[in-house]
C-alpha positions as CSV (number, residue, x, y, z in Angstrom):
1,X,-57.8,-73.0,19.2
2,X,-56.1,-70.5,16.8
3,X,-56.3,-67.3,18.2
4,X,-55.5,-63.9,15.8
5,X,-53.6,-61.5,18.0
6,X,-54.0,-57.9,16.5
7,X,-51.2,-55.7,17.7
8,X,-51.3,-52.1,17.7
9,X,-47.2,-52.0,18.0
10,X,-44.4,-53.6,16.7
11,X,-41.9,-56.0,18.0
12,X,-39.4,-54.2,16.0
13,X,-39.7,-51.3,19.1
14,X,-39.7,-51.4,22.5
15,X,-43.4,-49.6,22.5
16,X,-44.7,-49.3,25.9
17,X,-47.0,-52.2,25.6
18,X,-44.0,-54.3,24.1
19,X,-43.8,-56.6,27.6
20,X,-47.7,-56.7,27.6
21,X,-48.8,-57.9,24.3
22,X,-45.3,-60.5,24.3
23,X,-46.4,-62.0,27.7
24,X,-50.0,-62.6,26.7
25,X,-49.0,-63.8,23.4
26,X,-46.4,-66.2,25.4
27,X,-49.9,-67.0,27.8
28,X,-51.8,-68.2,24.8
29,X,-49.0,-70.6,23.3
30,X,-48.1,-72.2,26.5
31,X,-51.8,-73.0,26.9
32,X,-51.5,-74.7,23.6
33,X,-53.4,-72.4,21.5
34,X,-52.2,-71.7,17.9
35,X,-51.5,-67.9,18.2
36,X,-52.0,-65.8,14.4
37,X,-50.1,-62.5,15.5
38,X,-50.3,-59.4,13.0
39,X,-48.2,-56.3,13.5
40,X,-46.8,-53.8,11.9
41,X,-43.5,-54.0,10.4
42,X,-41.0,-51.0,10.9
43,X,-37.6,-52.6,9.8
44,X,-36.4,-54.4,6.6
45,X,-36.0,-57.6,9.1
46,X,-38.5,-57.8,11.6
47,X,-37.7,-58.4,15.3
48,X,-38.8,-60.7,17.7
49,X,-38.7,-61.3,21.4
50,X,-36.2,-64.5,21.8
51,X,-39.3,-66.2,23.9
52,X,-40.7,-66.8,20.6
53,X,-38.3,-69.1,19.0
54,X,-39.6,-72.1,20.1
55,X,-42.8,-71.8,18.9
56,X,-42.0,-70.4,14.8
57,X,-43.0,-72.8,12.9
58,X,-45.3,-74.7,15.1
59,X,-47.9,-72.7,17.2
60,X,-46.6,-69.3,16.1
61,X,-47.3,-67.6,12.9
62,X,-46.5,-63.9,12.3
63,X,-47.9,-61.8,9.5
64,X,-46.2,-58.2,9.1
65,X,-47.5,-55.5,7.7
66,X,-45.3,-52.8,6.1
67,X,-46.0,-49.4,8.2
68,X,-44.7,-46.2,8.0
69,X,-45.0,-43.9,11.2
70,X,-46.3,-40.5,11.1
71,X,-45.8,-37.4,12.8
72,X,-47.4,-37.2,16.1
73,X,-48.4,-33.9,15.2
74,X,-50.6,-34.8,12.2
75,X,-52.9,-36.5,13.7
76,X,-55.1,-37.2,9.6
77,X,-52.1,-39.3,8.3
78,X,-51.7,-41.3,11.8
79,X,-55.3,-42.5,12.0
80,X,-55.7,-43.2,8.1
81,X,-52.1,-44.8,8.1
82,X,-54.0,-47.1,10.8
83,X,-57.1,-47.5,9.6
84,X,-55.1,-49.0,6.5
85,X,-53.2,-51.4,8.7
86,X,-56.1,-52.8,10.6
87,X,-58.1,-53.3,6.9
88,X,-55.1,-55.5,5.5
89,X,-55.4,-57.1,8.7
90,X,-58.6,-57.8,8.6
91,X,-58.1,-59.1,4.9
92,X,-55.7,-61.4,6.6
93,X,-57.7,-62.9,9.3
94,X,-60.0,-63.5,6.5
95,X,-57.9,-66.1,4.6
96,X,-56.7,-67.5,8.0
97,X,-60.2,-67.8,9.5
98,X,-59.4,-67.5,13.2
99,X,-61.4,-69.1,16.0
100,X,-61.0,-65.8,18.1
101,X,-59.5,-62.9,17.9
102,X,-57.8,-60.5,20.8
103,X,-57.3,-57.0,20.0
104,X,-55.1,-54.5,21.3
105,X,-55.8,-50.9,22.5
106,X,-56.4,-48.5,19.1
107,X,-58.2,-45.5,17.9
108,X,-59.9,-47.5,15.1
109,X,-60.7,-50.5,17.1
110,X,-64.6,-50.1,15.5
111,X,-63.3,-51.4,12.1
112,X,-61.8,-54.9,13.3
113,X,-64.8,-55.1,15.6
114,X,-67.0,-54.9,12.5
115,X,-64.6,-57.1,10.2
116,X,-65.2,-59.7,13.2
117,X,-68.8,-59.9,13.9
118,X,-70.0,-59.6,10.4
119,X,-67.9,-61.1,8.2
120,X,-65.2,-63.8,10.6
121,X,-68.1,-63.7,12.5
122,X,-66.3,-64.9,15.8
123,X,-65.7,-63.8,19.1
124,X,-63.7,-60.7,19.8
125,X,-62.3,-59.8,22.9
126,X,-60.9,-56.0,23.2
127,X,-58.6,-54.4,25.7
128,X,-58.5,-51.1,26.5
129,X,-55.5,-49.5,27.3
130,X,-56.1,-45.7,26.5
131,X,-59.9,-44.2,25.9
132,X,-59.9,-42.3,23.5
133,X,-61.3,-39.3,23.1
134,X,-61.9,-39.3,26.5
135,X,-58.5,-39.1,27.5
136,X,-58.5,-35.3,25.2
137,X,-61.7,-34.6,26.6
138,X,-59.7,-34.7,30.3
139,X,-56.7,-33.4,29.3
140,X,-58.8,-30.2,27.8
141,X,-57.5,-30.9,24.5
142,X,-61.1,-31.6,23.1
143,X,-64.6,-30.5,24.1
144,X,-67.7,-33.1,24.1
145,X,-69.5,-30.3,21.6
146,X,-66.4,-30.6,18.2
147,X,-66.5,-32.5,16.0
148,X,-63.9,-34.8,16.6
149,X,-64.9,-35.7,19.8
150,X,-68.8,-36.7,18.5
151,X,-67.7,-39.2,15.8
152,X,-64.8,-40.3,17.8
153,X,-66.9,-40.8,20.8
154,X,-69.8,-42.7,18.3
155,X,-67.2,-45.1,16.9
156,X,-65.4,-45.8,20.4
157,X,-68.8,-47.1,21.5
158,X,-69.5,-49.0,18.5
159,X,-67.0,-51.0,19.2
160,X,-67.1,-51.1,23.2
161,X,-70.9,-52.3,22.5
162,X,-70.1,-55.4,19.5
163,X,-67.1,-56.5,20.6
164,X,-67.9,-60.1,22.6
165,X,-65.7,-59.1,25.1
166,X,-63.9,-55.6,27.0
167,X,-61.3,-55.8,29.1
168,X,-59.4,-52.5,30.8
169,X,-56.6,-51.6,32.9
170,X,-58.2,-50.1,36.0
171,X,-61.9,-49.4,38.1
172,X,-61.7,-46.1,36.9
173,X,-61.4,-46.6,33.1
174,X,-64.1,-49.6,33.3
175,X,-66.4,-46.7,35.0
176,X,-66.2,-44.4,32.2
177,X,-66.7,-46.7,29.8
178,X,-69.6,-47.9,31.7
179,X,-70.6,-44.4,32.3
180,X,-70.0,-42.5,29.3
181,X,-70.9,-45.2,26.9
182,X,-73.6,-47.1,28.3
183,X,-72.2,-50.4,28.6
184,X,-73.3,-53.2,31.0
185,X,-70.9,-53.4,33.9
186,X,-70.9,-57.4,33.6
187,X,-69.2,-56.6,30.3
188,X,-66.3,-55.1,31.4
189,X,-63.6,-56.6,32.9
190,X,-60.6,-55.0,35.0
191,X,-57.3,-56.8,34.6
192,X,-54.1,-54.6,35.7
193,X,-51.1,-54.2,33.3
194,X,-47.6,-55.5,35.1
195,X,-44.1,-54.4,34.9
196,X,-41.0,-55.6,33.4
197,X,-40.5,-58.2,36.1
198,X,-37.9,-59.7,33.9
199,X,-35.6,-56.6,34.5
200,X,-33.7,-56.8,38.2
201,X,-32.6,-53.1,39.5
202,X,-28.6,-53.5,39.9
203,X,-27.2,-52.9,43.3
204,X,-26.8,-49.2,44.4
205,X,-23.3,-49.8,43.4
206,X,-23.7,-50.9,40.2
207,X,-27.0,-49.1,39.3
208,X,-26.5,-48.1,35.4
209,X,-28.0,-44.6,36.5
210,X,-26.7,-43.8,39.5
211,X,-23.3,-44.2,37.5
212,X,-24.3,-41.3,34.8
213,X,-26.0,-39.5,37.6
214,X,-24.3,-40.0,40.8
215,X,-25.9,-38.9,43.7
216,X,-24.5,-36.5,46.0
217,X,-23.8,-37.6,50.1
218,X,-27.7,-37.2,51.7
219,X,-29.4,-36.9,48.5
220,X,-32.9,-37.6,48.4
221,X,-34.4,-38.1,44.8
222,X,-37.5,-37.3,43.6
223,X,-38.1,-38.9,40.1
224,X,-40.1,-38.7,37.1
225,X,-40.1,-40.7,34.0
226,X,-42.3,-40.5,31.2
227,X,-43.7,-38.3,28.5
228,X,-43.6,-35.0,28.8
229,X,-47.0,-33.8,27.4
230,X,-49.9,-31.6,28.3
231,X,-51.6,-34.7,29.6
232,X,-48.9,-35.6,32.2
233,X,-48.9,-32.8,34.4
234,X,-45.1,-32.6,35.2
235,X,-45.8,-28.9,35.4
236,X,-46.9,-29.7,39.1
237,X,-43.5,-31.1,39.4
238,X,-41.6,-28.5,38.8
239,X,-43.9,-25.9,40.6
240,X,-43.4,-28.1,43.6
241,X,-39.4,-28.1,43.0
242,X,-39.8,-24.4,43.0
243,X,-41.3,-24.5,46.6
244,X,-38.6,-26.5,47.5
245,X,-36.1,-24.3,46.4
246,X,-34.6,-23.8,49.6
247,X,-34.3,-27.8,50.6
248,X,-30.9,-28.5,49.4
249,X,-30.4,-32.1,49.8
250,X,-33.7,-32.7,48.0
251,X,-33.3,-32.8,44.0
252,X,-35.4,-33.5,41.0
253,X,-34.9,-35.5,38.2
254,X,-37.4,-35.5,34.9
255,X,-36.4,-38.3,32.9
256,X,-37.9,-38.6,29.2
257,X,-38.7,-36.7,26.2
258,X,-40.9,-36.2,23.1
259,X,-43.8,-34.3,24.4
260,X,-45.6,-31.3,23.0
261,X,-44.7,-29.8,26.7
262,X,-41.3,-30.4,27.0
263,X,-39.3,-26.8,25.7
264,X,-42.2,-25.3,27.9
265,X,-41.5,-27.2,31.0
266,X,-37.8,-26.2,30.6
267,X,-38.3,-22.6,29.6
268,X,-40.3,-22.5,33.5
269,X,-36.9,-24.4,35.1
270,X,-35.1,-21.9,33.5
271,X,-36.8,-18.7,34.4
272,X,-37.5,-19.5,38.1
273,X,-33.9,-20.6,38.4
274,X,-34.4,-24.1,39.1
275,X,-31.0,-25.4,40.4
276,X,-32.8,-28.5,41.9
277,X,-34.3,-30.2,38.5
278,X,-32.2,-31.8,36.5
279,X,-34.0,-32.9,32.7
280,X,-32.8,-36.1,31.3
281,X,-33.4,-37.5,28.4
282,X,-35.2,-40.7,27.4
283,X,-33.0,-44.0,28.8
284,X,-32.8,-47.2,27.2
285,X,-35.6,-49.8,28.4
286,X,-33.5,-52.2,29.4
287,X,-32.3,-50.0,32.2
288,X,-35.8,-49.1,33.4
289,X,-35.8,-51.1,36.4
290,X,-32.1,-49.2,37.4
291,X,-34.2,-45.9,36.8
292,X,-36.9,-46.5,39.2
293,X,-34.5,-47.9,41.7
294,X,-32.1,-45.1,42.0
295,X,-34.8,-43.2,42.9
296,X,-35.9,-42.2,46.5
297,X,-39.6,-41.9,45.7
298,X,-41.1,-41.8,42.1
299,X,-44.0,-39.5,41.1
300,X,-46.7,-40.5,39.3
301,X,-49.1,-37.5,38.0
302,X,-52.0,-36.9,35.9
303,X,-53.8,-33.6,35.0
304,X,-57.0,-33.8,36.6
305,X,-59.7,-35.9,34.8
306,X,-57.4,-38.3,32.9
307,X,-57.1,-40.9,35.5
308,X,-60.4,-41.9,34.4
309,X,-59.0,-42.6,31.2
310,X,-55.8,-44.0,31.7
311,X,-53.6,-45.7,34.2
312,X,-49.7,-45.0,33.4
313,X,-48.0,-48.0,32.7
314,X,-44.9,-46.8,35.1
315,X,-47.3,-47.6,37.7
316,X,-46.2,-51.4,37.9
317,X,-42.4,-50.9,37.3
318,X,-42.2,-48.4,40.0
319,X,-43.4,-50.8,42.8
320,X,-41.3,-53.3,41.5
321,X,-38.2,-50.8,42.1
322,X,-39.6,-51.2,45.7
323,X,-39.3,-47.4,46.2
324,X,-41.9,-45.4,48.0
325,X,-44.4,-43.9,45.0
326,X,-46.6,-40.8,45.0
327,X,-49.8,-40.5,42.7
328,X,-50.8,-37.3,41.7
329,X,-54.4,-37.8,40.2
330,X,-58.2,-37.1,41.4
331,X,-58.6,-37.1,45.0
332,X,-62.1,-39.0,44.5
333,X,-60.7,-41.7,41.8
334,X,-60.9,-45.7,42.5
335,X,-57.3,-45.5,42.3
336,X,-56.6,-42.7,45.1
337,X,-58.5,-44.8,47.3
338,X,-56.8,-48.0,46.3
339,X,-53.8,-47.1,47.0
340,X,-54.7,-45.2,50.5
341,X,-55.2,-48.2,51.2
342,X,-51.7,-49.7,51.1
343,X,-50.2,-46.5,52.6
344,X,-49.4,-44.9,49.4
345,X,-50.3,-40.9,49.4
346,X,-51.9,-39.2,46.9
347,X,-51.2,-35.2,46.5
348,X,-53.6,-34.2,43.8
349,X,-53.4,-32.7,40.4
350,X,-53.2,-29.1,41.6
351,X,-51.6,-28.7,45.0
352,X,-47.5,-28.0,44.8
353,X,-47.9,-27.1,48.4
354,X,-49.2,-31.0,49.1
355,X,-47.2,-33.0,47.3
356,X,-44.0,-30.6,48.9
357,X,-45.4,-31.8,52.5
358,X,-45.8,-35.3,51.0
359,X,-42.2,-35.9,49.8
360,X,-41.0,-34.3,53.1
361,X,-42.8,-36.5,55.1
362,X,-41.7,-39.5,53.4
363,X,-37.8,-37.8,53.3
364,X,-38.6,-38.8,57.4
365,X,-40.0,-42.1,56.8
366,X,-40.8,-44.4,54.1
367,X,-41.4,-47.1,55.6
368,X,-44.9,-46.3,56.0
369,X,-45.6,-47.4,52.3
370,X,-46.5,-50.6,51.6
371,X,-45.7,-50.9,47.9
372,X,-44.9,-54.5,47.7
373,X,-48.2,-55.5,49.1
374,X,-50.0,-53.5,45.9
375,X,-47.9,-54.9,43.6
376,X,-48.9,-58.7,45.0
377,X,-52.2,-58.0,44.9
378,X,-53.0,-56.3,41.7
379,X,-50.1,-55.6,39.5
380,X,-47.9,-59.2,38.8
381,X,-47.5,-60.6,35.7
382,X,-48.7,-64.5,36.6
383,X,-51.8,-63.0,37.7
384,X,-53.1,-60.8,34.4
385,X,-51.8,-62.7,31.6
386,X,-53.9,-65.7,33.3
387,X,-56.9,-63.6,33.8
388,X,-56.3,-62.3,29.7
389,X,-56.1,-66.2,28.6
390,X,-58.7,-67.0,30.6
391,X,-61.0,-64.1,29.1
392,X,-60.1,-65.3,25.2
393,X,-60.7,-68.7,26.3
394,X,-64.3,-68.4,28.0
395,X,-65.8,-65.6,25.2
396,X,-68.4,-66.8,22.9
């Protein structure tokens, strides 16, 4: 079967989907499917993951498309940029004539969806990684009544409704799109990203960040990695840290960069003297699994709303680090209650005060978490690539 993989990356990064889409691509070819992938090309020589070399030539065929990335901020150029690169790849899959196609996560996921039923007319299977505008609506960035959010909502459920096939990444994001869009729960099917399970932590002694950040004798660390944008909420963070003020073997570290809220969030350190938060910037992927490790417990927060629209992908490499986690979404989500479940605590989008008693209670004992056991059950690699092969292979 050849299968058109549409990407909304590049291999020439390491995007945050880079493990995802190489592992089901990987999936595919080791099933013996002929795999068409299309992505966008960044560099003058386009990269690869080295797992693909024994397949060029054979089962794998790559067509690049010359992209040029845009400023986050304007947000006109990025989506017409796109909507260019997904109608030269539809021009592609034309010539090609795929048997299926698999497409990734994107804002203009209604014009592939098109291209696929009416003119390759053949079966599409979508995955949604981030629902958009959904995700702006939560985050306050959007109301339902603008503009925006009307014709993005309309095209977002254009193509949730002719796509063959929808997968998504949690229970809550498969009820919003059932909700909110009106599409038949049979439809929709949950299958949870993993981590990079390829990347081993180092011992404590040789951790790659514990050497540039070396903790102090009876440290406990509270971490944070990620964006730093409005739709994070590592403002609830820091106001915790500023509760904590007083806790001196307890410190903070916010690791990343490259949000619209990041000279904000250090402004607040700054003015409510923040001696216990240390900002560091974004670390090379390859030492991810290092990063989670060194950590005591790693935080995992959403402003309130967005959980139903997104799952952050540092969910998975954080319970592979084995360290205790701490979510910081909706009390009342699928995923608060999942992982009550395992032991994990969830302290809410608002409540400084709570997630301070959480981190002191696990400071006493973390032993309570069982981390590993959510990882086994929901969140390994072997698992969700099968269950994404096994979705291409039994639409249409």
């Amino acid at each position: 079967m050849r299968i058109a993989v549409v990407s909304i990356g590049s291999f020439d990064t390491q995007y945050s989907d880079y493990h995802i889409m190489r592992d089901i691509i990987l999936g595919l070819l080791e099933r013996g499917h002929e795999v068409n992938l299309i992505q966008k090309q960044y560099l003058d020589l386009p990269q690869y993951p080295q797992q693909f070399d024994k397949y060029f030539g054979k089962q794998l065929q790559v067509h690049n498309i010359k992209f040029e990335k845009k400023a986050k901020a304007d947000l006109k150029a990025r989506y017409l940029a796109d909507l260019s690169y997904y109608r030269q790849a539809c021009k592609w899959m034309k010539k090609n004539k795929p048997d299926k196609v698999f497409l990734q996560s994107c804002n203009t996921a209604f014009f592939t969806v098109f291209y696929a039923k009416h003119i390759l007319k053949c079966p599409l299977l979508y995955n949604e990684q981030d629902i958009f505008p959904e995700n702006a609506y939560f985050a306050g960035i959007l109301s339902e009544s603008s503009m925006i959010y009307k014709v993005a909502h309309a095209l977002q459920k254009y193509a949730y409704k002719n796509a063959t096939a929808l997968s998504t990444i949690s229970d809550d994001m498969k009820s919003t799109i059932v909700t909110r869009y009106g599409i038949p729960e049979d439809k929709v099917q949950v299958i949870y990203n993993w981590g990079h399970e390829e990347l081993k932590a180092h011992s404590e002694q040789d951790n790659v960040f514990l050497k540039k950040y070396p903790k102090k004798p009876g440290e406990f660390r509270v971490v944070y990695a990620g964006n730093l944008g409005k739709m994070q909420n590592v403002e609830l963070i820091l106001e915790t840290a500023a509760l904590m003020k007083d806790d001196a073997d307890i410190s903070f570290y916010i690791v990343g960069g490259g949000g619209v809220n990041e000279v904000q969030l250090k402004t607040f350190a700054k003015e409510k003297d923040l001696n216990n938060v240390t900002f560091v910037g974004m670390q090379p992927p390859e030492e991810v699994a290092d990063l989670y490790a060194a950590a005591d417990v790693n935080v995992i927060p959403l402003q309130k709303g967005l959980i139903y629209a997104a799952l952050p992908s540092k969910t998975a490499d954080c319970l592979i680090a084995g360290k205790p986690i701490i979510t910081c979404i909706d009390d009342e989500s699928a995923f608060a209650k999942l992982v009550r479940k395992y032991g994990i605590e969830n302290a809410g989008t608002s409540r400084p005060e709570k997630l301070k008693q959480v981190i002191l209670r696990l400071k006493g004992n973390s032993q309570k978490c069982n981390d590993a056991a959510l990882w086994n059950d929901y969140f390994t690699k072997n698992k969700s690539v099968a269950a994404h092969c096994d979705a291409v292979e039994q639409m249409g």
